[in-house]
GURO-943392 format. One record per residue (C-alpha): x, y, z. Coordinates in Angstrom, 1 decimal, always signed. Example, Ala and Ser with C-alpha at 12.3 -4.5 7.8 and 13.67 -1.06 7.14 Angstrom:
! residues 2
{x=+12.3; y=-4.5; z=+7.8};
{x=+13.7; y=-1.1; z=+7.1};
! end
This chain:
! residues 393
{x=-4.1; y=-11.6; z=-33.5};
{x=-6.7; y=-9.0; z=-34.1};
{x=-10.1; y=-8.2; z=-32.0};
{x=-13.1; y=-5.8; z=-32.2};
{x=-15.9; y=-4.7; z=-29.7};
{x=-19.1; y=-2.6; z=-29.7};
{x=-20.3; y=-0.9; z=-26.9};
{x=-23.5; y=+0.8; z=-26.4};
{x=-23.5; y=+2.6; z=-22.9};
{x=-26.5; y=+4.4; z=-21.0};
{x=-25.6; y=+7.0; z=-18.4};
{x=-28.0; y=+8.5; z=-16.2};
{x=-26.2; y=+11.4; z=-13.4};
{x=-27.6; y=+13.6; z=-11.1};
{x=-24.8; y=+16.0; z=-9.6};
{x=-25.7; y=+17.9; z=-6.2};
{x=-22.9; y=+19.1; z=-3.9};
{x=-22.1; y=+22.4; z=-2.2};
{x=-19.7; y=+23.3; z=+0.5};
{x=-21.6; y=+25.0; z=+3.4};
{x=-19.2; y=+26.5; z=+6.0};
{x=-20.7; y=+27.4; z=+9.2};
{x=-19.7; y=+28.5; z=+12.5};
{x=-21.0; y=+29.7; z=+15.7};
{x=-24.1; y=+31.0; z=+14.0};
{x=-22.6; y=+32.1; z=+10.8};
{x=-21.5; y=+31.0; z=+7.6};
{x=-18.9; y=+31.8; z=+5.1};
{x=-18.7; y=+33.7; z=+2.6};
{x=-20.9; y=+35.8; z=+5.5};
{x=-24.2; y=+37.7; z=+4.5};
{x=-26.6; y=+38.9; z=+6.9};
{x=-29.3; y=+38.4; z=+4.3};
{x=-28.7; y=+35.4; z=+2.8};
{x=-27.7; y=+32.3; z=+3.1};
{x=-24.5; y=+31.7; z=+0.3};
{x=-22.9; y=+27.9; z=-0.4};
{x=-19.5; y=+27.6; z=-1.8};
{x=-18.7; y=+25.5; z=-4.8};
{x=-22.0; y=+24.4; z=-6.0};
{x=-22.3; y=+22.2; z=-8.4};
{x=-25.5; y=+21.0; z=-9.9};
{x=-26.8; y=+19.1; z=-12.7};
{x=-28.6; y=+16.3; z=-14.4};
{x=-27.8; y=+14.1; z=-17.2};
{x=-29.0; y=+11.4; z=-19.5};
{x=-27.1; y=+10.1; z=-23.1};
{x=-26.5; y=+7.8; z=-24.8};
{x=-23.8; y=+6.4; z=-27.2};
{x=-22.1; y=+3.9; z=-28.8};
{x=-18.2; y=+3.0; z=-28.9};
{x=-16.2; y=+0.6; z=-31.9};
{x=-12.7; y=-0.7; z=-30.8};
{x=-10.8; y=-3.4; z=-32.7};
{x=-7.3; y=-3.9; z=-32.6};
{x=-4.5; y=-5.8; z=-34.9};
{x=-1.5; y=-7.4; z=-33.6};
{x=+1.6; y=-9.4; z=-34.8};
{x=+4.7; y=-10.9; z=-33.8};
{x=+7.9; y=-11.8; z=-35.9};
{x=+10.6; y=-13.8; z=-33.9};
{x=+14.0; y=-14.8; z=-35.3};
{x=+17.7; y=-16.4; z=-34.2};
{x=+20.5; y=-14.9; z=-35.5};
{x=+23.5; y=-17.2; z=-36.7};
{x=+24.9; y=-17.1; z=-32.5};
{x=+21.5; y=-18.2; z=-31.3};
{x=+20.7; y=-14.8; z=-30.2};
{x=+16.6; y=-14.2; z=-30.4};
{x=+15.4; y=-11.2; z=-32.0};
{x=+11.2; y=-10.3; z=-31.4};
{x=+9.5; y=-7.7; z=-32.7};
{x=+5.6; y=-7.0; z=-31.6};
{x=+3.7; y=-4.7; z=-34.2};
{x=+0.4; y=-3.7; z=-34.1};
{x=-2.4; y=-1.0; z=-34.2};
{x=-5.7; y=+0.1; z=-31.8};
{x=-8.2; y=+1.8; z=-33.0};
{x=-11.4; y=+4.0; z=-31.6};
{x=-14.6; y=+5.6; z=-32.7};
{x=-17.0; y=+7.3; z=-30.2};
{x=-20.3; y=+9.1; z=-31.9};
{x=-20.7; y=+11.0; z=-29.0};
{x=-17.6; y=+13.5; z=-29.8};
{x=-17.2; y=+11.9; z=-33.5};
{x=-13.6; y=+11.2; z=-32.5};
{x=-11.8; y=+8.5; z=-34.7};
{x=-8.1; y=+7.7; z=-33.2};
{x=-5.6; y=+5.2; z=-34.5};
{x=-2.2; y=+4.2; z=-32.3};
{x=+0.0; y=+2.2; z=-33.5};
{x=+2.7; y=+0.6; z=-31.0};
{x=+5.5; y=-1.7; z=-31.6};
{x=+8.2; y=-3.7; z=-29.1};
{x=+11.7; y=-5.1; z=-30.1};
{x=+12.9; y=-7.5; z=-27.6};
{x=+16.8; y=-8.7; z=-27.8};
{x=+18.0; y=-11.7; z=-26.2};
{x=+21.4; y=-11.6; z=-26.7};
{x=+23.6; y=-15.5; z=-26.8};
{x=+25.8; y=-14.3; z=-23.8};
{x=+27.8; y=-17.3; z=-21.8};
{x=+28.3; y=-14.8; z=-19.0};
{x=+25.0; y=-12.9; z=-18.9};
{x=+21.2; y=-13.8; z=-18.8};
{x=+20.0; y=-10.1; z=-20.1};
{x=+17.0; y=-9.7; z=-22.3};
{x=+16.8; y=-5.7; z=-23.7};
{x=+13.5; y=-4.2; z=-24.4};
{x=+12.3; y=-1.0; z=-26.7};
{x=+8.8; y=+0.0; z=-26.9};
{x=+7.0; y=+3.1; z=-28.5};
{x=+3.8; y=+3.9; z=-29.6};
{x=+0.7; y=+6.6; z=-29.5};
{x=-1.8; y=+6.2; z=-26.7};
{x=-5.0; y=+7.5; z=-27.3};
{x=-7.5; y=+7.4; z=-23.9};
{x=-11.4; y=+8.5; z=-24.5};
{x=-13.2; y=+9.8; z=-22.1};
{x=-15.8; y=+8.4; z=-20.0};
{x=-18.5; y=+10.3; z=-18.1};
{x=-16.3; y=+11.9; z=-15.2};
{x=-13.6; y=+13.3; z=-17.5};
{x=-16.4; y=+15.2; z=-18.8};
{x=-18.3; y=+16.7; z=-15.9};
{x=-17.3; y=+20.5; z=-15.5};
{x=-16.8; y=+21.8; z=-11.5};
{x=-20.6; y=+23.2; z=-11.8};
{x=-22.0; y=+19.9; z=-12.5};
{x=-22.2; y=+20.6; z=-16.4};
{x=-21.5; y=+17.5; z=-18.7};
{x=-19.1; y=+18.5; z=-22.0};
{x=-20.1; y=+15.6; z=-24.5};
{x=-17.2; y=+17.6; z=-27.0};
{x=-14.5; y=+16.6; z=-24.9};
{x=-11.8; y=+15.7; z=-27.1};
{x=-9.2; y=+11.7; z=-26.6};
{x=-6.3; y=+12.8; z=-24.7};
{x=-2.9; y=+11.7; z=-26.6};
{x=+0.1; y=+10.8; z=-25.9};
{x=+3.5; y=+9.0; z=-27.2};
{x=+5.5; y=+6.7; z=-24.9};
{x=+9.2; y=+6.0; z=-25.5};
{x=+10.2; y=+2.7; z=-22.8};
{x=+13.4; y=+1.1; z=-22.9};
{x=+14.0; y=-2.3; z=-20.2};
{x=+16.6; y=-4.6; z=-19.5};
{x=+15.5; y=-7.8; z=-17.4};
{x=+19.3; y=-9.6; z=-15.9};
{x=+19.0; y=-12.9; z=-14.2};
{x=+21.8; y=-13.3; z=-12.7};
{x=+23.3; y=-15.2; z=-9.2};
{x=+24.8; y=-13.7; z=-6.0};
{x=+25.9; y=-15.6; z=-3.0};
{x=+25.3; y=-18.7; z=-4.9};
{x=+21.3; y=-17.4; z=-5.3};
{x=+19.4; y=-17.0; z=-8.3};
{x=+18.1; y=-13.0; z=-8.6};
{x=+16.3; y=-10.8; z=-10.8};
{x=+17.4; y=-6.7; z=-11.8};
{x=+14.6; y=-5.0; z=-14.0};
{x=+15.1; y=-1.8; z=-15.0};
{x=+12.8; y=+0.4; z=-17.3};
{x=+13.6; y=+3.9; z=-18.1};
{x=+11.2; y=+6.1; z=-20.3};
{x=+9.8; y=+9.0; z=-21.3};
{x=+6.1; y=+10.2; z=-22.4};
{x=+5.0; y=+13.1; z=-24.1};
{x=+2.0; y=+14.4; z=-23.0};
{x=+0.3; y=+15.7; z=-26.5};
{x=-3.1; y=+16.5; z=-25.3};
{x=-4.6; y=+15.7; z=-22.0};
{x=-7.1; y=+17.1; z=-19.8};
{x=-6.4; y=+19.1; z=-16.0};
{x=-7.3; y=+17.1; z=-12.9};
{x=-6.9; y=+17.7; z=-9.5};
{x=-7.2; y=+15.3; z=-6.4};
{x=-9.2; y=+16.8; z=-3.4};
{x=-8.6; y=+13.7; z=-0.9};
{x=-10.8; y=+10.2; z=-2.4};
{x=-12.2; y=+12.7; z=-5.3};
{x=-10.7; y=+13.2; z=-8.5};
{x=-11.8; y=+16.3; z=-10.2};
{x=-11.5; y=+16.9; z=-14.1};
{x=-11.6; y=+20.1; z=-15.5};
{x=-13.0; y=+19.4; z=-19.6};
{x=-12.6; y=+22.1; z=-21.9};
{x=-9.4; y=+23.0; z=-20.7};
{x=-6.2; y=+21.5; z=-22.3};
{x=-2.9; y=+20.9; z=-21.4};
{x=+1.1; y=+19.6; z=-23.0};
{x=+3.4; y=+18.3; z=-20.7};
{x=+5.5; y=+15.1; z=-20.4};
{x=+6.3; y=+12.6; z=-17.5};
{x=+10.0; y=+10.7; z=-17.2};
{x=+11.4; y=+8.7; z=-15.1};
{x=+13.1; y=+5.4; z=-14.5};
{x=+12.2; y=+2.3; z=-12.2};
{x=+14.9; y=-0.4; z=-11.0};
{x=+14.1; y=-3.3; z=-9.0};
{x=+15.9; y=-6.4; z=-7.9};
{x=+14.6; y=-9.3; z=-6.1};
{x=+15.6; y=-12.8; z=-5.6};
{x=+16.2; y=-15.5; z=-2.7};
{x=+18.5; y=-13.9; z=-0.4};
{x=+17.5; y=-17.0; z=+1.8};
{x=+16.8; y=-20.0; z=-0.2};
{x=+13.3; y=-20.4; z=+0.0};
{x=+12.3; y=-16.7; z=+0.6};
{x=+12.5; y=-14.0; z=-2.0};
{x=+13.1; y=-10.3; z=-0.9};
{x=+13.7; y=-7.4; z=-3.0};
{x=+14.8; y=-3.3; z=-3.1};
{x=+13.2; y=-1.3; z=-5.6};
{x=+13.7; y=+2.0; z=-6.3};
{x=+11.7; y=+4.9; z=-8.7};
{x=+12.8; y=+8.6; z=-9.7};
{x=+10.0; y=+10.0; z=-11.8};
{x=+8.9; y=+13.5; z=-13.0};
{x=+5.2; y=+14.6; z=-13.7};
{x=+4.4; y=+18.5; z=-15.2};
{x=+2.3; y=+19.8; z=-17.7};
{x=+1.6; y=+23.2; z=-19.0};
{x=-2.2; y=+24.3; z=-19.0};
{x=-3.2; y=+26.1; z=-22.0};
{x=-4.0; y=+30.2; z=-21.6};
{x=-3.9; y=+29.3; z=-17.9};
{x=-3.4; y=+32.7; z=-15.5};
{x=-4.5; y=+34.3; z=-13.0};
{x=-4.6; y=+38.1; z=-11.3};
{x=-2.7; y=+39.8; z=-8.1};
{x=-4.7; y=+42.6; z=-6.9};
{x=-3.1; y=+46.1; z=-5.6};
{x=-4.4; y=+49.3; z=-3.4};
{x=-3.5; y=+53.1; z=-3.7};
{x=-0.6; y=+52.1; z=-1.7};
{x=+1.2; y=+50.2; z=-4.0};
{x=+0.3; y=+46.7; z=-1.2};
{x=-0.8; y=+43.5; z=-3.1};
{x=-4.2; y=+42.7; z=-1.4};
{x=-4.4; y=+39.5; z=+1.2};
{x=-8.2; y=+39.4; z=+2.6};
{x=-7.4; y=+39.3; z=+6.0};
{x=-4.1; y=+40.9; z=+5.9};
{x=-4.4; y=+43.9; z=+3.7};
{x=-6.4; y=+46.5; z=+5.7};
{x=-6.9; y=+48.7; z=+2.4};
{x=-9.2; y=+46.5; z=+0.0};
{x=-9.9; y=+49.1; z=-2.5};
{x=-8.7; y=+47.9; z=-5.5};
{x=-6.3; y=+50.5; z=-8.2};
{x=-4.4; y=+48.4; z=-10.1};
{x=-4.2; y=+44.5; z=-11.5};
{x=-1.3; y=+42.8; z=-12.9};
{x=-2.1; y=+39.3; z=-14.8};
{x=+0.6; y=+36.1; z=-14.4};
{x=+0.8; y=+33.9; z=-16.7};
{x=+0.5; y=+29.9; z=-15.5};
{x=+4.1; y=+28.5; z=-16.2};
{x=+4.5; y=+24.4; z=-15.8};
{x=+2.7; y=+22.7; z=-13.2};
{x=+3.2; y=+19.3; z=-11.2};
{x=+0.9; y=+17.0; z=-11.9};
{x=-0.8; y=+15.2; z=-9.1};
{x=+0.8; y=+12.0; z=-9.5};
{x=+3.8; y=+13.9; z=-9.4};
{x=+5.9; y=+11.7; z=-6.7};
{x=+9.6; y=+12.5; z=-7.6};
{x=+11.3; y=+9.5; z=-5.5};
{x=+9.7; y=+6.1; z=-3.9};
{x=+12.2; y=+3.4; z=-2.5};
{x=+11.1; y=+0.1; z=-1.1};
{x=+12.9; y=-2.8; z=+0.7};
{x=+11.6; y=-6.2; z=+1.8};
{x=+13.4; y=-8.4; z=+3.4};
{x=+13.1; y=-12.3; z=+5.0};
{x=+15.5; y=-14.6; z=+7.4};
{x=+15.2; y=-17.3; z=+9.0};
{x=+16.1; y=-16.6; z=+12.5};
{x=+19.6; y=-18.9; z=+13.6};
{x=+19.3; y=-22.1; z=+15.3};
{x=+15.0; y=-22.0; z=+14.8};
{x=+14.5; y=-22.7; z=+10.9};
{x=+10.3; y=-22.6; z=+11.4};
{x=+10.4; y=-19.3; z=+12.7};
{x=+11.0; y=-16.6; z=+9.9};
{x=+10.9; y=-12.6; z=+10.3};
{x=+10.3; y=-9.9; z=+7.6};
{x=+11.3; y=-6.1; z=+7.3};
{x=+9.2; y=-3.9; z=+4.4};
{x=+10.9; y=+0.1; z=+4.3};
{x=+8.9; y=+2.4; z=+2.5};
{x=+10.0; y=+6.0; z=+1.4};
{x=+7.8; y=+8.2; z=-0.9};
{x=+8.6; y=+12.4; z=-1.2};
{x=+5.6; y=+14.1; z=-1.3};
{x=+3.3; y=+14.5; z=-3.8};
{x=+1.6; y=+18.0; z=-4.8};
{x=-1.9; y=+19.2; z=-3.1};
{x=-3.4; y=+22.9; z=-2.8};
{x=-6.6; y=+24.8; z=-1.8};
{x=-9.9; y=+23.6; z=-3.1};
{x=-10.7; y=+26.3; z=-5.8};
{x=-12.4; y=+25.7; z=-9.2};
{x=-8.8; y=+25.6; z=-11.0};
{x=-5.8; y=+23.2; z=-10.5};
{x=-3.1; y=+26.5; z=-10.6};
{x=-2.6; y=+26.5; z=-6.8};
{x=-1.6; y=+22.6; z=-6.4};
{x=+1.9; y=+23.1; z=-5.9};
{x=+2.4; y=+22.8; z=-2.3};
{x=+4.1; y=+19.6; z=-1.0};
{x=+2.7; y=+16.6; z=+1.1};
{x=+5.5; y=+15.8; z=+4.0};
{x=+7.8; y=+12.7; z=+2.7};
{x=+5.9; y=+9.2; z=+3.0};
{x=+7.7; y=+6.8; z=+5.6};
{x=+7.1; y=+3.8; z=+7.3};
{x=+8.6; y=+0.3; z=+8.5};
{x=+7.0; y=-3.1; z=+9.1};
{x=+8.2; y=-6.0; z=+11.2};
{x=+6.5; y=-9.4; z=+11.4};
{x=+7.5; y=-12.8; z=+12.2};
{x=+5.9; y=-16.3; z=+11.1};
{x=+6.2; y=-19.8; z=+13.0};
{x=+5.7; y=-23.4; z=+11.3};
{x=+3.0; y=-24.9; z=+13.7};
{x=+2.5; y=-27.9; z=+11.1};
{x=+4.5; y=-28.6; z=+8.0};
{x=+7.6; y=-29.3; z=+9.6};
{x=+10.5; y=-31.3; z=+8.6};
{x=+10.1; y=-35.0; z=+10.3};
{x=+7.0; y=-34.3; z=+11.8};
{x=+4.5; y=-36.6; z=+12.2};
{x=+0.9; y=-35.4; z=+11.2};
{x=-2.3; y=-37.1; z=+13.3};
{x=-5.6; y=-35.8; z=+13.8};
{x=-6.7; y=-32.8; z=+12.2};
{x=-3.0; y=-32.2; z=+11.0};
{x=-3.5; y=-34.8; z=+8.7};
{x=-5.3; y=-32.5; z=+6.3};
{x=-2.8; y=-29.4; z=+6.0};
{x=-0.1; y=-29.6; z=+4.2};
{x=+1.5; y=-26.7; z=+6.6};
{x=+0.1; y=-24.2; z=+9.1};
{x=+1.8; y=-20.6; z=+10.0};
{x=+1.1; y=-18.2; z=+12.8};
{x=+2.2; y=-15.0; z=+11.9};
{x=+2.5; y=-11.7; z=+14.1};
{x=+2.8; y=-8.3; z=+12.3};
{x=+3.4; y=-4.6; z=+13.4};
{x=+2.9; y=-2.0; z=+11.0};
{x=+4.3; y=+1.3; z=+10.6};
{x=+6.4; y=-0.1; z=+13.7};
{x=+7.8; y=+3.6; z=+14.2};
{x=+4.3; y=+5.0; z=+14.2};
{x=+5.1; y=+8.2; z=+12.0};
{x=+2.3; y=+10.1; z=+11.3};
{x=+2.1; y=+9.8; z=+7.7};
{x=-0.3; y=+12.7; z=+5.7};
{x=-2.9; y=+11.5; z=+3.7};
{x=-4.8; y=+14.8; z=+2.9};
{x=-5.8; y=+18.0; z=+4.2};
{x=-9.3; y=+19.6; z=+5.5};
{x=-8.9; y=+23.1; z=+4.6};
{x=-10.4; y=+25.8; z=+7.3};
{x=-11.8; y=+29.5; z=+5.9};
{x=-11.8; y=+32.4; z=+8.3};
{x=-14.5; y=+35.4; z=+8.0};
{x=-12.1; y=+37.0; z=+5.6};
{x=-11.4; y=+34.1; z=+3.2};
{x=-8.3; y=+32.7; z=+4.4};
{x=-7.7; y=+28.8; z=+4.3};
{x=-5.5; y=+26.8; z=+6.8};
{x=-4.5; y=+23.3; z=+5.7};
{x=-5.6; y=+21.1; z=+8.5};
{x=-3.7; y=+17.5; z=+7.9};
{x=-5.2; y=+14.0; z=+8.0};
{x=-3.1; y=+11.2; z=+9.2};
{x=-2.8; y=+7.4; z=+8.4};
{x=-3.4; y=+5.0; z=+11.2};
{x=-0.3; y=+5.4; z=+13.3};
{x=+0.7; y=+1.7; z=+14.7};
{x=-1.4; y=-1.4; z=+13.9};
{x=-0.4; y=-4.9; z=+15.4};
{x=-2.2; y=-7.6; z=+13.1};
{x=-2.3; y=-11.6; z=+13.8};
{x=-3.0; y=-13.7; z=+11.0};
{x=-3.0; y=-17.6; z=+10.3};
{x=-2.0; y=-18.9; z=+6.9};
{x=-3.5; y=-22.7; z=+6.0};
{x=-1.9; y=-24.2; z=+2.9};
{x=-4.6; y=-27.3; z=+2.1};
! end
C-alpha cells in the first residue's frame, strides 16, 4: 500500500482578547490613571503554505509448521512543510502472534515506531497573539505491546484487551488547558515521556447483552527546557506574598529551577463498569448500571507560563441507572396496525449521575486588589432524568 497528498492551505487570523477585571468601580491591576487589561493578546495574520505527505506500507503474513500465524506490518510516513522547511520521516512497524493454542484464543501484539506531528496554526500562536511560522514537528517514539484473549465464562463468550506502553516524548511543545481553551506556548521546548497500561474486558454476561469493566493507570510529565522562575525576599529575610507580606521592598532573589511537570492530560487512574440484566420473571424489561471513576487531572492559575499547573482537580465520580421495556418486538406477539412496520420498539428511562455528586469541570479564578487569585469551581450538571425511545425499522 502506499499514498501521497498535497496540501496548499490559506490561513487568515485576527487575535483580540484581554481579561478586564472590574469591580465596584475599579479594576485590577488598580491605577487611578489609567485604565490596565490583563493578558492581552493581539494580532493579525495572513500565510500561506503548502504541505507533501505520502506514506508506504506492507504486510508479510506466515504459518508456522503448528498453524500458528505470524504478521508483521512495516512501513514509513513521511512530511514536508515549506513553511518551517521541516522534512520528517517515521518509520513504524507491528508484529502480531497468533499462537495455535487448543486451550487459549490469545493474539499478542508489538508495535513501535517514530511519530512525527506538524504543527498547524494554533500550535503556533504565542500568548500575545504573535504567530511563530519556525515552530519546529514535535517527535516522539512509542513502544505498545497488546494481548487480545477471547475466552468463555459462565458458559459466555468474552473479550480481555490489554495494552501496556510507553512513549518517549523527544520534542514537544508546552500547552496548558484554561477550561474549553487550549493554549500553546511555541518557542518553548520540552522532553518528557507518558506510560501507562489499559485493560478491558467485555462480553455477554446475559446472553444477548454485552457489559464490560475497564480499567487505565497512566502517567503524563515532561520537563520544560530552561524553565524557572523567581521567589522574592524583604530586609527581613520574609518571602514576599502581595497581600500577605506587609514589607514589599524587595533585597534579595533566589531563582528555582522548573523540575518535571504533569502534563494536562495527566489522569493517573480511570475505572469504568457497565453492566445489563434482565430483570427475573419480566424478560422485556432490562436495566443498566455505568460507574465512572477518574482521579483528577492537573489545572493552575491563568498566567502566561504552564509552571503553576500542578494543583489537582477533585476525583471524577458518577453512576447511571436506566431501564428499557419491549413495547413491540416481543416474543409471540402479534403485530397489527402501525406495529406492522417495526421490527421492535423500546421505552427507555435514564437517570444520570444518580448520586448527583458535584463533579469539577474547571475553575473561574478571582484577583483581589493585591493580586491574589481564588479558584472558584465550576460544576457538571448534578442529576439529569432523560426519556428516550429507540425504533429499530
Amino acid at each position: 500500500m502506499w499514498g501521497a497528498t498535497y496540501q496548499h492551505e490559506m490561513i487568515t487570523s485576527q487575535t483580540s482578547q484581554w481579561n478586564l477585571n472590574d469591580s465596584a468601580g475599579y479594576s485590577l491591576p488598580y491605577s487611578p490613571y489609567i485604565l490596565q487589561l490583563q493578558n492581552v493578546a493581539k494580532g493579525y495574520d495572513t500565510l500561506q503554505s503548502n504541505r507533501l505527505m505520502g506514506f508506504v506500507e506492507n504486510v508479510w503474513r506466515t504459518e508456522t509448521k503448528d498453524t500458528s500465524t505470524l504478521t508483521i506490518t512495516a512501513g514509513v510516513r513521511a512530511n514536508y512543510w515549506d513553511l518551517n522547511g521541516n522534512l520528517v520521516f517515521s518509520p513504524r512497524g507491528t508484529v502480531a502472534f497468533k499462537p495455535n493454542w487448543k486451550k487459549a484464543d490469545v493474539l499478542f501484539r508489538f508495535s513501535s515506531g517514530i511519530y512525527y506531528q506538524p504543527p498547524f496554526y494554533r500550535e503556533m500562536l504565542e500568548p500575545d497573539g504573535n504567530l511563530l511560522t519556525s515552530q519546529k514537528d514535535q517527535e516522539s517514539i512509542h513502544f505498545v505491546a497488546g494481548m487480545d484473549w477471547n475466552l468463555r465464562a459462565w458458559n459466555q463468550p468474552f473479550k480481555w484487551i490489554t495494552e501496556a506502553y510507553y512513549k518517549d516524548l523527544v520534542s514537544v511543545e508546552p500547552y496548558e488547558l484554561n477550561n474549553v481553551s487550549v493554549n500553546y506556548y511555541p518557542g518553548q521546548n520540552a522532553q518528557g515521556h507518558i506510560q501507562g497500561i489499559d485493560m478491558k474486558i467485555n462480553g455477554d454476561f446475559v446472553r444477548g447483552l454485552e457489559s464490560w469493566f475497564s480499567l487505565s493507570v497512566m502517567q503524563a510529565t515532561y520537563t520544560i527546557q530552561n524553565a524557572s522562575y523567581y521567589n522574592y525576599y524583604n530586609s527581613y529575610g520574609q518571602q514576599i506574598i502581595p497581600g500577605v507580606t506587609a514589607n514589599t521592598v524587595i533585597a534579595d532573589s533566589i531563582k528555582h529551577v522548573v523540575g518535571a511537570l504533569p502534563m494536562p492530560t495527566d489522569e493517573r487512574v480511570t475505572v469504568g463498569l457497565f453492566f445489563q440484566d434482565y430483570l427475573p420473571r419480566y424478560p422485556n424489561l432490562k436495566v443498566n448500571l455505568n460507574i465512572l471513576f477518574g482521579t483528577g487531572i492537573p489545572f493552575g492559575p491563568p498566567s502566561n507560563n504552564p509552571y503553576g499547573d500542578t494543583l489537582r482537580m477533585p476525583f471524577y465520580k458518577r453512576v447511571d441507572l436506566g431501564a428499557s421495556y419491549l413495547v413491540i418486538g416481543k416474543r409471540g406477539q402479534t403485530k397489527t396496525g402501525v406495529a406492522r412496520y417495526f421490527k421492535s420498539l423500546w421505552i427507555g428511562l435514564e437517570v444520570f449521575n444518580l448520586l448527583q455528586v458535584n463533579n469539577v469541570i474547571s475553575y473561574n479564578w478571582i484577583e483581589d486588589i493585591n493580586g491574589r487569585k481564588y479558584a472558584i469551581p465550576n460544576y457538571l450538571t448534578a442529576r439529569e432524568v432523560n426519556v428516550k425511545l429507540m425504533l429499530d425499522l
